[in-house]
C-alpha positions as CSV (number, residue, x, y, z in Angstrom):
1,X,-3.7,-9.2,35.2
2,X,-2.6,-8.7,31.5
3,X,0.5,-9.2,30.0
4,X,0.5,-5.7,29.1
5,X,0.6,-4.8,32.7
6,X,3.9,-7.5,32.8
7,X,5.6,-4.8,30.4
8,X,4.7,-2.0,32.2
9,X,6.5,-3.4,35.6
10,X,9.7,-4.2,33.3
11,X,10.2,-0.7,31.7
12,X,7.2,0.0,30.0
13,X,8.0,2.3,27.1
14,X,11.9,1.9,27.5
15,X,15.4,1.4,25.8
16,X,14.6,-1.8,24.2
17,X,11.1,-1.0,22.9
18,X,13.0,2.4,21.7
19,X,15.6,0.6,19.9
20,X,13.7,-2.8,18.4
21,X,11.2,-0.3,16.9
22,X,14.2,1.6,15.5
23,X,15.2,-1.6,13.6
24,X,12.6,-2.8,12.6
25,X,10.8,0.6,11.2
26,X,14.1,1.4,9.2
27,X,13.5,-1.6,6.7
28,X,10.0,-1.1,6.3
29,X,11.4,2.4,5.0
30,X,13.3,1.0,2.1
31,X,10.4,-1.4,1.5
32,X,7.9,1.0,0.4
33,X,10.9,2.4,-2.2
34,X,10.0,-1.7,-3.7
35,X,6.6,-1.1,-3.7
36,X,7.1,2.3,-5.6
37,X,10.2,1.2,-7.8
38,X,8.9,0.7,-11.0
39,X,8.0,4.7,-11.1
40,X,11.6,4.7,-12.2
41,X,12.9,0.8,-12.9
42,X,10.0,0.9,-15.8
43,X,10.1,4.7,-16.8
44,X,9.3,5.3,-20.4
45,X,11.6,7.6,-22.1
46,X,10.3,9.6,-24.7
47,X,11.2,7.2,-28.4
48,X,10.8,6.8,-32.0
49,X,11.1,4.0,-34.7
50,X,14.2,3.4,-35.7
51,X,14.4,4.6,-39.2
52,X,15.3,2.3,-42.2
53,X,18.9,1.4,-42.2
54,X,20.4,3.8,-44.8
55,X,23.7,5.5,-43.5
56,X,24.2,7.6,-47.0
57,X,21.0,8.8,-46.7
58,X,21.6,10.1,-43.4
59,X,25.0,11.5,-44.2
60,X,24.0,13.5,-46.7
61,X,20.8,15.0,-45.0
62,X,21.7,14.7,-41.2
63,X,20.0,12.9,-38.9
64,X,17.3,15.5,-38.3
65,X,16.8,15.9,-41.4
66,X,16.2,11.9,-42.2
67,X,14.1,11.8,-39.1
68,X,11.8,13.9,-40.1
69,X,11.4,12.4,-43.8
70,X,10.9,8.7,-42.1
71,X,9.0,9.0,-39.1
72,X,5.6,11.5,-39.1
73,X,4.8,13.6,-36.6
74,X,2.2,13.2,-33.7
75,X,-0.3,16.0,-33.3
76,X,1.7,17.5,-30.2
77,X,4.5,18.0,-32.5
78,X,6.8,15.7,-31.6
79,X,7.9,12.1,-33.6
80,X,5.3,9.5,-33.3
81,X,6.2,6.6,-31.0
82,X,5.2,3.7,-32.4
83,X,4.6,4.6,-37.0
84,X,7.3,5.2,-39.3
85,X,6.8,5.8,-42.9
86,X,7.2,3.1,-45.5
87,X,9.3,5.4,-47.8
88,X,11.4,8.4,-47.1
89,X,8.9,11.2,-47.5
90,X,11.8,14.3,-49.0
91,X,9.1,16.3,-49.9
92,X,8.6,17.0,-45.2
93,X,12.3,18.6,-45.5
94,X,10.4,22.1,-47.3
95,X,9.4,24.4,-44.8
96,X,5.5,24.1,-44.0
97,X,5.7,20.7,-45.8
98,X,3.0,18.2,-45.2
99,X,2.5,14.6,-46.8
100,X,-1.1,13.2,-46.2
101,X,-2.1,9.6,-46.3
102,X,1.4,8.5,-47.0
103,X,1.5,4.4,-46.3
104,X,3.4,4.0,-42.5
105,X,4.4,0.6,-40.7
106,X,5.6,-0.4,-37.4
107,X,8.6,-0.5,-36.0
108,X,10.5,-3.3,-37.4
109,X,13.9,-2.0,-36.7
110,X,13.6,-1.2,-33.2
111,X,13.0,1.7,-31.7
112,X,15.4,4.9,-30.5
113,X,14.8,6.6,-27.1
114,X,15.8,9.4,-25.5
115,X,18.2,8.5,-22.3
116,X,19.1,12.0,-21.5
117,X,16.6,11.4,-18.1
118,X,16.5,7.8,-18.2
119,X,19.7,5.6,-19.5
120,X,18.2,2.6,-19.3
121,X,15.2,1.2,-17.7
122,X,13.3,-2.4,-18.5
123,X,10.8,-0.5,-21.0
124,X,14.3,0.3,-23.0
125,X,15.9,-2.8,-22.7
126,X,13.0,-5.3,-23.6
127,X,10.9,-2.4,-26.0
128,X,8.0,-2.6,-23.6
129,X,6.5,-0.1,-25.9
130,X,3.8,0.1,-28.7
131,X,2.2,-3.4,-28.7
132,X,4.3,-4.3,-26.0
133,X,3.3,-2.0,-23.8
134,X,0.8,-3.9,-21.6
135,X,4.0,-6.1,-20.5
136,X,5.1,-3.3,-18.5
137,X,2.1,-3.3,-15.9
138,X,2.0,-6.8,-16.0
139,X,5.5,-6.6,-14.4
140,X,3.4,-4.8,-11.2
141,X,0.9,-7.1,-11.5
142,X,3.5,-9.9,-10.6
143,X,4.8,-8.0,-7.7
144,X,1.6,-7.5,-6.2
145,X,0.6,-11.1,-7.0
146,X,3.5,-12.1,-4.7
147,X,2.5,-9.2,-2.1
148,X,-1.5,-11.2,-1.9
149,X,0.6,-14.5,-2.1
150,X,3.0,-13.5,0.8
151,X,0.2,-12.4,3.1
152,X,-1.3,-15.9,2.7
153,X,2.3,-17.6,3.3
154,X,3.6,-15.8,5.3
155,X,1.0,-14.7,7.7
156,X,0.1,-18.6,8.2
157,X,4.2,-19.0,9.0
158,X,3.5,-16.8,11.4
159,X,1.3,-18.4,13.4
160,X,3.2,-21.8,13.8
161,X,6.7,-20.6,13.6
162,X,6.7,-17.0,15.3
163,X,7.2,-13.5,14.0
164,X,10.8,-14.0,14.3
165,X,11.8,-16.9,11.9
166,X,9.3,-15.5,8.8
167,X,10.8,-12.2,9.3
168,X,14.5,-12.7,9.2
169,X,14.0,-15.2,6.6
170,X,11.5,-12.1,4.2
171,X,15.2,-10.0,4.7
172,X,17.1,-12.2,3.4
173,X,14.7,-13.6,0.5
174,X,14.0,-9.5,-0.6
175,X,17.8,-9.3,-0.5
176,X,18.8,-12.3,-2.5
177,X,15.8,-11.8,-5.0
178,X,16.0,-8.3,-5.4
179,X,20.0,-8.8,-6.7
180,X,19.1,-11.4,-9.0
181,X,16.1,-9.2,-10.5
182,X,19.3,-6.7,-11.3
183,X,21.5,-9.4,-12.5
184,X,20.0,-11.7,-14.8
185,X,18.6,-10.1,-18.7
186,X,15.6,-12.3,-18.8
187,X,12.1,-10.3,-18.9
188,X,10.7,-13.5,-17.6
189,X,13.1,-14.0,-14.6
190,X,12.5,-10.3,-13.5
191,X,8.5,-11.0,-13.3
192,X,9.4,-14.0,-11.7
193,X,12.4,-11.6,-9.2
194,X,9.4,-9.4,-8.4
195,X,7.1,-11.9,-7.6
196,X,9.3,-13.4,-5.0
197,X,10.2,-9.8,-3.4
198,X,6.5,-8.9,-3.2
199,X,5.8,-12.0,-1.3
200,X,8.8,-10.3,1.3
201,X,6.8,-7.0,1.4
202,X,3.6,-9.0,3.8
203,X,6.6,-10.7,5.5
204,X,8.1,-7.9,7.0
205,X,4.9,-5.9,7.2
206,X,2.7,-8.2,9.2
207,X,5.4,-9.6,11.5
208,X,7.3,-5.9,12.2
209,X,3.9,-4.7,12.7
210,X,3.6,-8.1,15.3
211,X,6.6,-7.3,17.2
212,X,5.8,-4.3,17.7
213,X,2.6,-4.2,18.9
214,X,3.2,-7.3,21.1
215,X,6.5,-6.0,22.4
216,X,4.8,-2.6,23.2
217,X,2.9,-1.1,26.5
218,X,-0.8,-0.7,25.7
219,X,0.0,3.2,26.1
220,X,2.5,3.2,23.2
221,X,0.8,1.2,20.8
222,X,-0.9,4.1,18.4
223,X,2.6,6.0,18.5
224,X,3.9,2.9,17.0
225,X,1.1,2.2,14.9
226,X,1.3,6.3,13.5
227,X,5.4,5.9,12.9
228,X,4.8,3.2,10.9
229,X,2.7,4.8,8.6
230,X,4.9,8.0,8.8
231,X,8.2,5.3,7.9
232,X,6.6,3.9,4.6
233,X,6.1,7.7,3.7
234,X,9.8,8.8,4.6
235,X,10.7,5.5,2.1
236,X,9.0,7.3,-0.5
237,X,11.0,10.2,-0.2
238,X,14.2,8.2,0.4
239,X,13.4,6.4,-3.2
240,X,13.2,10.0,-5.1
241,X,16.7,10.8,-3.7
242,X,18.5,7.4,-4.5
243,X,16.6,7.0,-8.0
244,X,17.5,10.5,-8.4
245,X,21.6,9.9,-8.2
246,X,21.4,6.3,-9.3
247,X,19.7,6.6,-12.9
248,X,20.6,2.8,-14.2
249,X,18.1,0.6,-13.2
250,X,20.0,-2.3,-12.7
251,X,22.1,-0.3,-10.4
252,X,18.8,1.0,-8.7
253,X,17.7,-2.2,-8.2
254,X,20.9,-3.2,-6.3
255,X,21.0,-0.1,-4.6
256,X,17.6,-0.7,-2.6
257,X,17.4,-4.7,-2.1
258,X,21.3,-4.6,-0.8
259,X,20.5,-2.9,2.5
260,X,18.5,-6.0,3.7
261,X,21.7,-8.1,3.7
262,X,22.3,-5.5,6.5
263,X,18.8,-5.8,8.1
264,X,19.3,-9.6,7.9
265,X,21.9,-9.6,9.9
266,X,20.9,-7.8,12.9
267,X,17.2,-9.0,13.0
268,X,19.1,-12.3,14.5
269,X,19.4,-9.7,18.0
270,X,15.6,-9.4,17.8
271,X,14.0,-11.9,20.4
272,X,11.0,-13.5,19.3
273,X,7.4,-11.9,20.5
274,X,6.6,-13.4,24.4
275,X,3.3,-13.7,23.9
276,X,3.4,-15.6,20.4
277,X,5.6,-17.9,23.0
278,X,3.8,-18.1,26.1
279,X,1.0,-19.2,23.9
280,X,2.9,-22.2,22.3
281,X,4.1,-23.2,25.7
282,X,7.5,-22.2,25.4
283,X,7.6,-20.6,28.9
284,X,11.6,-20.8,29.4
285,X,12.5,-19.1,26.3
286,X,9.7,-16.2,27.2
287,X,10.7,-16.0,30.4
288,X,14.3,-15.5,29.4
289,X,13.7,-12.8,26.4
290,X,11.7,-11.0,29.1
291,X,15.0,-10.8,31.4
292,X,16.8,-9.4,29.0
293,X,14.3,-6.9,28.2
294,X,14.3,-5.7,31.5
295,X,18.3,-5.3,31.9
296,X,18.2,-3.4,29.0
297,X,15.2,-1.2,30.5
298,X,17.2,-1.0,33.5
299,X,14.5,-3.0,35.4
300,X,17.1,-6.0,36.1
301,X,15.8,-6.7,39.6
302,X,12.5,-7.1,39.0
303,X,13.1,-9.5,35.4
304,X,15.8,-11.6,37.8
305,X,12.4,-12.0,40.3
306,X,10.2,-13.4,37.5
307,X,9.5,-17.3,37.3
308,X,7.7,-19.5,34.9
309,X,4.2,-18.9,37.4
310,X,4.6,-15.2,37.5
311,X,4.4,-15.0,33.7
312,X,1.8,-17.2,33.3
313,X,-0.5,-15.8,35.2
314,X,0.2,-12.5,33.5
315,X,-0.8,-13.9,30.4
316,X,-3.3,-16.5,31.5
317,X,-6.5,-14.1,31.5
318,X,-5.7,-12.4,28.5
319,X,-6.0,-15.4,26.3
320,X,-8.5,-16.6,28.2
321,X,-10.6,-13.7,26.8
322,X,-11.6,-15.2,23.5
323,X,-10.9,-18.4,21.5
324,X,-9.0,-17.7,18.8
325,X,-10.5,-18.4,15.5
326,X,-9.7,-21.4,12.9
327,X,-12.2,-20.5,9.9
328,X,-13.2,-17.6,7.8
329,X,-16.3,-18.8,8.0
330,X,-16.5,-17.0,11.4
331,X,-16.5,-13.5,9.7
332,X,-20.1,-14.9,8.3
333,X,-21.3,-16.6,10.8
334,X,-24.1,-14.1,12.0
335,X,-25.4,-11.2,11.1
336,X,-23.5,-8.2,12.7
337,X,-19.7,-10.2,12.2
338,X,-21.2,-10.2,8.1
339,X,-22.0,-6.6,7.9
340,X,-19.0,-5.7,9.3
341,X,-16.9,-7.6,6.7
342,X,-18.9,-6.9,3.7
343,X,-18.5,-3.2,4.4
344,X,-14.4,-3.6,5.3
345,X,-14.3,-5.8,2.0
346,X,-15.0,-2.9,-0.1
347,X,-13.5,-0.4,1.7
348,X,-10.0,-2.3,2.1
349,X,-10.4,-3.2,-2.0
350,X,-11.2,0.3,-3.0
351,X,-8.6,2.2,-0.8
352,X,-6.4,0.1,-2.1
353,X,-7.2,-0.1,-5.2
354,X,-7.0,3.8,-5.9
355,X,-3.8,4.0,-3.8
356,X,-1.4,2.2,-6.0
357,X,-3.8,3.4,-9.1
358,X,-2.8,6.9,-8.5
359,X,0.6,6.2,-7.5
360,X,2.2,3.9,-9.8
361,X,1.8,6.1,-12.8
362,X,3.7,9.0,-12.2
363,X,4.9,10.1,-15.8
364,X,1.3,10.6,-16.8
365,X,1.2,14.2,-14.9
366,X,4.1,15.3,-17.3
367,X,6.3,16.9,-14.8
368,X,9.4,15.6,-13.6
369,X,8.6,12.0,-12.0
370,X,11.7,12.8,-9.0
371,X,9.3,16.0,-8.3
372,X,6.0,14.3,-8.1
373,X,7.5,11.3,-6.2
374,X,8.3,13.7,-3.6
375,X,5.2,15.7,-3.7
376,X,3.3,12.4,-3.2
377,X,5.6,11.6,-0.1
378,X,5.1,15.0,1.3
379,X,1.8,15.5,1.3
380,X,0.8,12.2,3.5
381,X,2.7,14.0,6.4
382,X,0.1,16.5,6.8
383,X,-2.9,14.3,5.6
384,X,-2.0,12.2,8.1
385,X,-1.9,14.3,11.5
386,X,-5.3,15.7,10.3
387,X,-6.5,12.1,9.8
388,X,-5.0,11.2,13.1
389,X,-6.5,14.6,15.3
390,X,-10.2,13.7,13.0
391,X,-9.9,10.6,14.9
392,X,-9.1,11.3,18.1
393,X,-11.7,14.0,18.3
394,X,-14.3,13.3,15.3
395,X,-14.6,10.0,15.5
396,X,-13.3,6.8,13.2
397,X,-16.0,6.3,10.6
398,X,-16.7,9.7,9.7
399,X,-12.8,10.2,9.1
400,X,-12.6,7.2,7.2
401,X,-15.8,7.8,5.0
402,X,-14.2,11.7,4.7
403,X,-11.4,11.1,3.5
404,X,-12.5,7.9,0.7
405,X,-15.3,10.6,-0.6
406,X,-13.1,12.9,-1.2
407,X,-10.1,11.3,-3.1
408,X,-12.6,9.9,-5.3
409,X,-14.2,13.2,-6.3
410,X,-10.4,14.4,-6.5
411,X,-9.6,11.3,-8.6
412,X,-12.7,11.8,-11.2
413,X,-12.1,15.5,-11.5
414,X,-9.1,15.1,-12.9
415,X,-10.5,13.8,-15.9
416,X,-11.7,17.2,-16.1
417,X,-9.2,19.5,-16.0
418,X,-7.3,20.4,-19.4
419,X,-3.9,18.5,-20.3
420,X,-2.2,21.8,-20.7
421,X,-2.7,22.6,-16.8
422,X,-0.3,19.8,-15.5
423,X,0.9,22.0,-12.7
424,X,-3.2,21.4,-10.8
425,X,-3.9,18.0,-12.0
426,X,-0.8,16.9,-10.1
427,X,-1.6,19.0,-6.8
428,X,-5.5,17.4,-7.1
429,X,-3.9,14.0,-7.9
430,X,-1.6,14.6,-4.7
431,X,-4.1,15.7,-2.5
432,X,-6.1,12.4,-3.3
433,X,-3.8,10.2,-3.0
434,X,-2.6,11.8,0.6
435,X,-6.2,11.2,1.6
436,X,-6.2,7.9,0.4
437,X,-2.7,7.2,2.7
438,X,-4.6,9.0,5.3
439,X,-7.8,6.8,5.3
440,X,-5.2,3.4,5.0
441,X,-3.6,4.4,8.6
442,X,-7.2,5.4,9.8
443,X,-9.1,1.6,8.8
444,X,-5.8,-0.3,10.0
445,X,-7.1,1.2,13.9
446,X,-11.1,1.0,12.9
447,X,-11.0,-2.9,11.2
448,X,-9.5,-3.8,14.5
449,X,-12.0,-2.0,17.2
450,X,-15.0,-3.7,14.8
451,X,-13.5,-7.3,14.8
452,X,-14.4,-8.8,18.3
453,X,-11.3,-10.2,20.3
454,X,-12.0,-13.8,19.1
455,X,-11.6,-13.0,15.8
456,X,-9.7,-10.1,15.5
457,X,-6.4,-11.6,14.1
458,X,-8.5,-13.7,11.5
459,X,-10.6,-10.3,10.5
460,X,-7.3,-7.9,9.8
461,X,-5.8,-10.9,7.6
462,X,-9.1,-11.4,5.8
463,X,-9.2,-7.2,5.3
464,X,-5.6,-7.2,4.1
465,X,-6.0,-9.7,1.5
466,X,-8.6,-7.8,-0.2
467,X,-6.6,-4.6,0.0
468,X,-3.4,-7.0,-1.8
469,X,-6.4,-7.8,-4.6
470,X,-6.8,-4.2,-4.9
471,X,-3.0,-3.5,-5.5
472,X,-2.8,-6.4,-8.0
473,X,-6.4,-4.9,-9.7
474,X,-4.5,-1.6,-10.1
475,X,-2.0,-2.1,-12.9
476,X,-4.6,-4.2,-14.9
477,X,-7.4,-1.1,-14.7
478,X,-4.6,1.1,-15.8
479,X,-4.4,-1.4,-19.4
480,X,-8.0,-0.2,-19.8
481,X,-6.4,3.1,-20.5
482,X,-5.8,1.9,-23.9
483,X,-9.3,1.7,-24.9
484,X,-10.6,4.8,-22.8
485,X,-9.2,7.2,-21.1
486,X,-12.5,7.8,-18.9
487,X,-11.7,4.1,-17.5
488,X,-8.9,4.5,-15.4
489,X,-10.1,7.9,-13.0
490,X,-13.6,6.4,-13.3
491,X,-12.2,2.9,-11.6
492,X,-10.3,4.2,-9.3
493,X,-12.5,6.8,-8.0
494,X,-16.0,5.7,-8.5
495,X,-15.0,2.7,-5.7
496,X,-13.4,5.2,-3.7
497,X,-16.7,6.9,-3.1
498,X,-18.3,4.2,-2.7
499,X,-15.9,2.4,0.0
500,X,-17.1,5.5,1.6
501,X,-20.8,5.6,1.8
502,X,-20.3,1.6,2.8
503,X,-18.1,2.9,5.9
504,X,-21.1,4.9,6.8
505,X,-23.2,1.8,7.7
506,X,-20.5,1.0,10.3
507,X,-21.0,1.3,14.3
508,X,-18.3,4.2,15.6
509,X,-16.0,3.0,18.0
510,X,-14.3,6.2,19.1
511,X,-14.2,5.9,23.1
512,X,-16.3,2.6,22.7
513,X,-15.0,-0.6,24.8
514,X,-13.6,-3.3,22.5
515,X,-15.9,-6.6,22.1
516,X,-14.2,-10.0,23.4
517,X,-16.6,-12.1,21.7
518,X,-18.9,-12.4,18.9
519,X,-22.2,-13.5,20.8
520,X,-21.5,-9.9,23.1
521,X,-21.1,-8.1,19.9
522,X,-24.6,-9.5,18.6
523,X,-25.9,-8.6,21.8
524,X,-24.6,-4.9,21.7
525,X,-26.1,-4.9,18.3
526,X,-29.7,-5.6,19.6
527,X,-29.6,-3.6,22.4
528,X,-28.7,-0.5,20.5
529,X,-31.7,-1.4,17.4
530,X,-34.1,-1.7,20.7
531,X,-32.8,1.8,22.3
532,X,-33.1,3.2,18.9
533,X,-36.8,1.9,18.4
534,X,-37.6,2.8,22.2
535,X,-36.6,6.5,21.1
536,X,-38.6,6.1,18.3
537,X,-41.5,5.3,20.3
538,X,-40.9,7.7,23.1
539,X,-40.7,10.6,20.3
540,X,-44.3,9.6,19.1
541,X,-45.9,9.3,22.6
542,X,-44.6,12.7,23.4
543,X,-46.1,14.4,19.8
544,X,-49.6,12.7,20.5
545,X,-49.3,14.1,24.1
546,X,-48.6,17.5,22.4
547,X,-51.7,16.6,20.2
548,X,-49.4,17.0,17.1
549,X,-49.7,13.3,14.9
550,X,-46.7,11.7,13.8
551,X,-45.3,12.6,10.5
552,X,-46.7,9.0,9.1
553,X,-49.5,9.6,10.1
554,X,-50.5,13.1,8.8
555,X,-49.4,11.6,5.1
């Protein structure tokens, strides 16, 4: 019997998997408003050079007036960013005025921005503008270095200390870390502040996502899986209405990374996963966590009849199902396992890679970046229950390789549609990126009904560390903006496409049993080549007994 069928006898579905997924959803809420923070920490607020100092000048004039004579105009009409004239140009302040090839310079007072929106961000108060803007996504690129790093640390953690201790301790570093990144003024220290909270982000992620799973029924598991996905997009939403009242950064910053003070404090009431226990051989403290999940699921009776022999042999044949593995090697080792992870290598870079691409640069659709914050939460709701019925009835690769196709056709279209219509590129930029959220939920379930039993846990971390590379790849494409601005939509949307044509060379597993091992997973693999080829054959024996040739042959 499996252990699964141990929960079912103490409550199943009850108050305490009710409540412990409660608590431990809620913070991966506020997480995604970390993961989405610099849409409004790093805002850049429309800005000008700072013009000579010369306060007669600008007395005399006003300060319109001595704008316009010292800094020129960009083509859109409004004062150029980064190029101020080397000498007041008086001859502008005439109506229809123009001055050509007069000498400019760069800002070497400083620059002036507007903070009617934005009172201060990090681009304002460290002039990540001009040649300095580059510094800004190299900010996200630390934070997502620290997301790949924290999936490596943490995930290992993990494994010999429990889902528990990694956990409590991710609360506590994201709160600490996230405070400091608001208090101290160094540009240095705040890359250094967001390197240490993305490495919190895999933390909670992989070890909520643990107790969850391993605390939950087999019948509750893809209703925990789905409200996970639908909490990181309610975070999203959460983070337009806080960033929205709170416009400081610093006070931003504080608001969001406080809250897991709070979350640290409780998670001390969450008991440590059973099964991670039983497995270390710490039957007592299993058996006792498992008591007190019954009282609280009103099944005291039958937790005060459990003994150290009952739960073992609940768990005994379910880890005697598979080995579990101890190299990546294994996801190599033959020639099914390798296809599999090839194809899931690109998929999990790509998806990723055009998620954070799209989303991380919200100012570039030149509508209010609260609006499209929400309108990029909002529209994973409904992307998602179509993703999640495609599935159920469809099937999992052609809902996966759907959905990729599409937002990269959405993606690359874009590039297409005039600057003037801002109002369609951000519903097409919306719709991709919900398709893209859509096909993250949907590869989470398929990468784990590929991976054979023996390898599974070893084949999800391996798929999520190339999904981290694509988050960290993100920021860096969006640099090659500078040079091109076919690059960025091209990157993120020609990998897109082709994360889904690789899905398509994926087995479906819609209905299909998992695989325990990896030998019965080479041998499935064979026997459904040999059906395939004894169709083949039959086909042709029944066209020569219709005296029709083959098709091979007539050419």
């Amino acid at each position: 019997m499996a252990f699964t069928d141990l929960l079912d006898a103490l409550g199943g579905v009850g108050r305490f998997q009710l409540v412990s997924t409660a608590l431990l959803l809620l913070p991966c809420s506020l997480l995604a408003c970390h993961n989405f923070l610099q849409n409004f920490t790093a805002a850049v607020p429309p800005h000008h050079c700072q013009s000579p100092a010369n306060n007669s000048a600008a007395a005399v004039y006003g300060s319109g007036a001595w704008l316009r004579a010292t800094v020129p105009l960009h083509p859109l009409g409004l004062p150029e960013p980064c190029r101020r004239f080397t000498r007041p140009q008086w001859a502008l302040l005439s109506p229809n005025a123009s001055v050509d090839g007069a000498a400019t310079e760069g800002c070497k007072d400083g620059w002036v921005y507007d903070r009617s929106v934005f009172p201060s961000t990090i681009v304002t108060e460290w002039d990540l503008v001009c040649e300095a803007r580059t510094l800004r996504d190299l900010a996200q690129s630390a934070y997502m270095a620290g997301v790949l790093a924290g999936a490596a640390v943490f995930g290992s953690l993990a494994d010999r200390l429990g889902r528990k201790a990694p956990l409590v301790w991710s609360y506590l570093q994201l709160a600490v870390s996230g405070a400091a990144t608001a208090y101290f003024s160094s540009f240095g220290t705040y890359c250094f502040c967001r390197f240490l909270m993305g490495m919190t982000f895999s933390g909670i992620i992989l070890n909520s996502l643990s107790l969850v799973v391993e605390w939950m029924p087999t019948r509750g598991r893809t209703v925990a899986g789905i409200l996970l996905g639908y909490s990181f997009t309610s975070g999203q939403l959460i983070l337009a209405g806080v960033a929205y009242l709170i416009r400081p950064w610093r006070w931003l910053q504080f608001a969001v990374s406080v809250p897991f003070l709070i979350f640290f404090l409780y998670s001390w009431w969450l008991p440590e996963s059973s099964r991670w226990l039983l497995l270390h051989g710490k039957t007592q403290v299993a058996l006792k966590n498992l008591r007190k999940v019954a009282a609280m699921n009103g099944r005291k009776e039958e937790g005060e009849r459990l003994t150290k022999e009952v739960v073992s042999s609940y768990i005994q044949s379910e880890f005697a199902a598979g080995r579990p593995s101890n190299s990546v090697l294994d996801l190599f080792r033959t020639p099914a396992i390798r296809k599999v992870t090839c194809c899931l290598m690109v998929v999990w870079f790509s998806n990723s890679l055009a998620y954070y691409g799209l989303a991380m640069d919200l100012q570039k659709f030149g509508l209010s970046v609260y609006l499209v914050q929400v309108l990029f939460g909002v529209i994973d709701i409904p992307a998602m229950l179509v993703a999640t019925t495609t599935m159920i009835y469809v099937g999992r690769r052609a809902t996966v390789a759907s959905f990729l196709i599409l937002a990269g056709l959405m993606v690359i279209s874009n590039m297409f549609v005039p600057e003037d219509m801002q109002s369609l590129r951000t519903a097409q930029a919306a719709l991709g990126k919900g398709c893209l959220a859509s096909s993250f939920i949907c590869v989470y379930l398929f990468t784990g009904e590929l991976y054979p039993t023996e390898i599974r846990q070893m084949g999800m971390g391996f798929a999520s560390v190339n999904a981290r590379l694509g988050g960290l790849a993100a920021p860096l494409l969006t640099m090659l903006g500078e040079f091109s601005a076919v690059l960025p939509p091209v990157g993120f949307g020609a990998p897109s496409i082709l994360a889904g044509l690789a899905v398509c060379f994926l087995a479906e597993t819609r209905d299909v049993p998992l695989v325990e091992t990896i030998e019965a997973m080479e041998r499935r693999v064979k026997e459904r080549l040999s059906r395939n080829d004894a169709e083949e054959k039959g086909e042709e024996v029944s066209l020569q007994q219709l005296g029709v040739s083959p098709l091979k042959e007539t050419i």
